[in-house]
C-alpha positions in Angstrom: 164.4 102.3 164.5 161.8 104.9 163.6 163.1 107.4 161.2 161.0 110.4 160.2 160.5 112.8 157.2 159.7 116.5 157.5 158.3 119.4 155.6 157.4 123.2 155.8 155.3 125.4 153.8 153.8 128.9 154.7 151.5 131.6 153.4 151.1 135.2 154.1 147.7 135.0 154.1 145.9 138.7 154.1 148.9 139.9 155.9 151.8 141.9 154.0 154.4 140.7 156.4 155.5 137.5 157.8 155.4 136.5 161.8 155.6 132.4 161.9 159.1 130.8 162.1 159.0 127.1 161.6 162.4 124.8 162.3 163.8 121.7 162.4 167.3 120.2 163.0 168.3 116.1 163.0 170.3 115.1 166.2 173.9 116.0 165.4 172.8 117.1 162.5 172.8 120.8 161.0 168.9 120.7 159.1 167.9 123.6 160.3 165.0 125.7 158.2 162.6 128.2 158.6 159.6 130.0 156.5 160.8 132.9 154.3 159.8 136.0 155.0 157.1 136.6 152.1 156.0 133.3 153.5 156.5 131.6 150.3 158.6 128.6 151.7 157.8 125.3 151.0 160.7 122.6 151.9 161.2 119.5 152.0 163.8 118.2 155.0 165.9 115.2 154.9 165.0 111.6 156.9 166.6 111.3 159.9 166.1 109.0 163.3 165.0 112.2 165.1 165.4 115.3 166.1 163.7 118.6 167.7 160.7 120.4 165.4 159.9 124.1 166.7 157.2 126.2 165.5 156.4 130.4 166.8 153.8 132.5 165.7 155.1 136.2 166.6 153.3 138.7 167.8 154.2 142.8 168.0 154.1 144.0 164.8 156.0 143.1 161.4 159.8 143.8 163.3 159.0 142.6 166.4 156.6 139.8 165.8 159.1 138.4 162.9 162.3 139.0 165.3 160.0 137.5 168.2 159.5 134.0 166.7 162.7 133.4 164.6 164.9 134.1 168.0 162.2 132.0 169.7 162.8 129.2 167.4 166.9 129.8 167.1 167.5 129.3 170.9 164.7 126.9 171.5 167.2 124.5 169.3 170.3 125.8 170.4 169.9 125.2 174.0 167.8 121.6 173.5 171.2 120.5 171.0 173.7 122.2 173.0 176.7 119.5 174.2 175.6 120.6 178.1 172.3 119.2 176.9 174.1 115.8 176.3 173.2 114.2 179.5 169.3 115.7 180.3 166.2 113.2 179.2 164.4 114.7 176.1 161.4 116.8 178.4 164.7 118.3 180.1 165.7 119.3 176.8 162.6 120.7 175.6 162.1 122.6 179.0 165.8 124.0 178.3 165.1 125.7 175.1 161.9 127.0 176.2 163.8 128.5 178.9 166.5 129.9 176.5 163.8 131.3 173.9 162.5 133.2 176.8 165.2 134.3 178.1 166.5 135.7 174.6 163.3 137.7 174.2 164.2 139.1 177.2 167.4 140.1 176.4 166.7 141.7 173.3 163.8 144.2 175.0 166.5 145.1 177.6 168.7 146.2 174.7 165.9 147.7 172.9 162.6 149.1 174.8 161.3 149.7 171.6 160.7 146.1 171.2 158.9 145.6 174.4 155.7 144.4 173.8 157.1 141.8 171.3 156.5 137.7 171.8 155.7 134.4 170.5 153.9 131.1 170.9 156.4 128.3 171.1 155.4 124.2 170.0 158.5 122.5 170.6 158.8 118.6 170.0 160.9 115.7 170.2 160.6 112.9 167.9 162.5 109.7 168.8 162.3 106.0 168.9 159.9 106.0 171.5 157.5 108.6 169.2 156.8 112.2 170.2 157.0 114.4 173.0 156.6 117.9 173.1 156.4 121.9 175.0 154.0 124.4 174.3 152.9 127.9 175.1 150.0 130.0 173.5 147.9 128.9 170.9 149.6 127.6 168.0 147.9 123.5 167.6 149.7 120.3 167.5 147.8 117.7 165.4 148.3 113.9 165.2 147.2 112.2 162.2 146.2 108.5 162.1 144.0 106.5 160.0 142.2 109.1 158.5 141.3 111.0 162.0 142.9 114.1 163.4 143.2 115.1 167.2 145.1 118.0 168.9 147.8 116.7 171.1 148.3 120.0 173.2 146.5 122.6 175.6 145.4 125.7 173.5 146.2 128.9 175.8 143.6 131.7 174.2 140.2 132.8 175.2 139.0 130.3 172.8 138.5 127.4 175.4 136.7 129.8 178.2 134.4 131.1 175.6 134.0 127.4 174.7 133.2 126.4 178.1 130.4 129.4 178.4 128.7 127.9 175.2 128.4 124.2 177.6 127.0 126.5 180.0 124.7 127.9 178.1 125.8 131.1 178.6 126.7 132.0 175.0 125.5 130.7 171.8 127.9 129.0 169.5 127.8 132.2 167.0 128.7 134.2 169.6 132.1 132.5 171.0 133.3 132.2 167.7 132.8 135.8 166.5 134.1 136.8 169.9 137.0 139.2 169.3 138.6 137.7 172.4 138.5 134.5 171.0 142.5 134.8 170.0 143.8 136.4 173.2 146.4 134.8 174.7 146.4 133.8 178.0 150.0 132.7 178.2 152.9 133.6 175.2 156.9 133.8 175.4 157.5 137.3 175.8 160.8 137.2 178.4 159.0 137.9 181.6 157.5 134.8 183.2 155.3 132.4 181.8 152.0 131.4 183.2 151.1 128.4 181.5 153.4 125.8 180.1 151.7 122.6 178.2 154.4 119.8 178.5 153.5 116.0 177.4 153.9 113.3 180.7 155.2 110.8 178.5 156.5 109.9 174.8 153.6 109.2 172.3 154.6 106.5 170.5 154.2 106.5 167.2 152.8 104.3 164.3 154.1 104.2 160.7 152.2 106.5 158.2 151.6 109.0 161.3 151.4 112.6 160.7 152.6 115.1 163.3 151.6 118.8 162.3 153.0 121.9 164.2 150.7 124.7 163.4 150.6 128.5 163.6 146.8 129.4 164.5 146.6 131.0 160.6 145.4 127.1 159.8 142.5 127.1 162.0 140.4 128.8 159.3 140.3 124.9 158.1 138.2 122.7 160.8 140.1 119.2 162.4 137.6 117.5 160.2 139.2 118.9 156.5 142.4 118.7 157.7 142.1 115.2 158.2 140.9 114.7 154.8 143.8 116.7 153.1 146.2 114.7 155.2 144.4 111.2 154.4 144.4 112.7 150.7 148.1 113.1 150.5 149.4 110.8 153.1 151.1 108.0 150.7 152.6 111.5 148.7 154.6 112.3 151.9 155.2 115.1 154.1 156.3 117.6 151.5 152.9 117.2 149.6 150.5 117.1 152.9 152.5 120.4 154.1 151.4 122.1 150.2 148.4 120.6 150.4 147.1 121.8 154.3 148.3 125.7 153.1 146.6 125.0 149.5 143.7 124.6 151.3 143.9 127.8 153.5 144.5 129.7 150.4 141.4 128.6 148.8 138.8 129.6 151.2 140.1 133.3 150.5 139.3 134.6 154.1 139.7 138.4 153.8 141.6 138.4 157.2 143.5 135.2 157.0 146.4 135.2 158.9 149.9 134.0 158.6 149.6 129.8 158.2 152.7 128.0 158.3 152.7 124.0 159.4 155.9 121.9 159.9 154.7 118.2 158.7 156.7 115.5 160.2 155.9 111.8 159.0 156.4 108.6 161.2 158.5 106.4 158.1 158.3 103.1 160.3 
């Protein structure tokens, strides 16, 4: 039995609102939690033998970017938990609630125009016994941790990777792709109409004792894959709570006039 511990922490950044929602909730169990609104959460969860992580990064503004992700994350877990759910595999599950999240967005702009406009990235994952699966839309990263390396498990759905791709070609430098103020558009976000690009593992990645899975709002970028995996390595035998401190920690100290919002939901394979 592999039975996992989880964490959230969050910072405003430069920002003087709030648009990541983080989440997590055991199977049948009620551990649900998401990042304050001054951003100042930092939580530990229970252990548990599984259950679904969801992270959004909202987008529209501080009512509709805040509204965006927490209903995002809300129906992404009620719909992948829901008793009907009982009988789908864990991908059916995860393609469930992204279908609710989008279809709650949707909802609310039909009841309110005003919030049209308004939407989210979506990570959702399953952790089980057979290790990790997961959905994704937009940009927000999913890291895996393991023995002191860090990789990105999902497809990032911003200009970033065409800009990168232009740089191989020669075509731009690298100074130029990152300063590119494309660079964070999305090509694909939950916003209630349909979706154009959906990142959805094949199969479970199985997991190893003292892995680290780390749901990301883009905010965290401003730290490369290379010092993340040193904070992780750092903190690893401190547990999830202090690797989730320590990743936002180390956004806050690079004081990056425009950071954004950085929230990560840590989740640690306990063997």
């Amino acid at each position: 039995m592999t039975s996992y511990e989880h964490a959230v922490a969050a910072t405003q950044g430069a920002r003087d609102y709030q648009e990541d929602t983080a989440a997590f909730r055991l199977y049948g169990a009620a551990a649900f939690r998401v990042s304050d609104a001054d951003g100042s959460d930092e939580a530990a969860l229970p252990n548990g033998d599984g259950g679904f992580a969801v992270l959004a990064d909202g987008m529209g503004g501080h009512t509709g970017g805040a509204l965006a992700s927490r209903t995002v994350c809300e129906e992404f877990l009620a719909a992948a938990l829901a008793p009907e759910a009982d009988d789908l595999d864990l991908p059916s599950r995860l393609k469930a609630g992204l279908e609710a999240a989008n279809g709650a967005l949707a909802a609310k702009v039909d009841d309110n125009p005003l919030l049209s406009g308004m939407g989210s990235t979506l990570i959702g994952a399953a952790f089980s016994n057979d290790g990790v699966q997961w959905i994704s839309v937009g940009d927000s990263p999913l890291y895996l941790y393991r023995r002191g390396e860090v990789a990105v498990l999902n497809e990032d759905h911003s200009l970033a990777p065409e800009l990168d791709r232009l740089v191989a070609a020669g075509r731009l430098t690298e100074e130029e792709a990152r300063r590119d103020p494309r660079r964070h558009m999305l090509r694909s976000a939950v916003t209630g109409e349909e979706i154009d690009m959906i990142d959805i593992s094949r199969r479970p990645l199985a997991l190893e004792p003292g892995d680290y899975v780390v749901l990301a709002s883009d905010g965290v970028e401003t730290l490369d894959s290379v010092e993340i995996a040193r904070i992780i390595q750092g903190y690893a035998n401190d547990g999830a709570e202090a690797v989730a401190k320590a990743i936002i920690r180390g956004v806050e100290a690079l004081r990056e006039p425009y950071q954004d919002n950085a929230t990560v939901l840590v989740v640690r394979a306990m063997g």
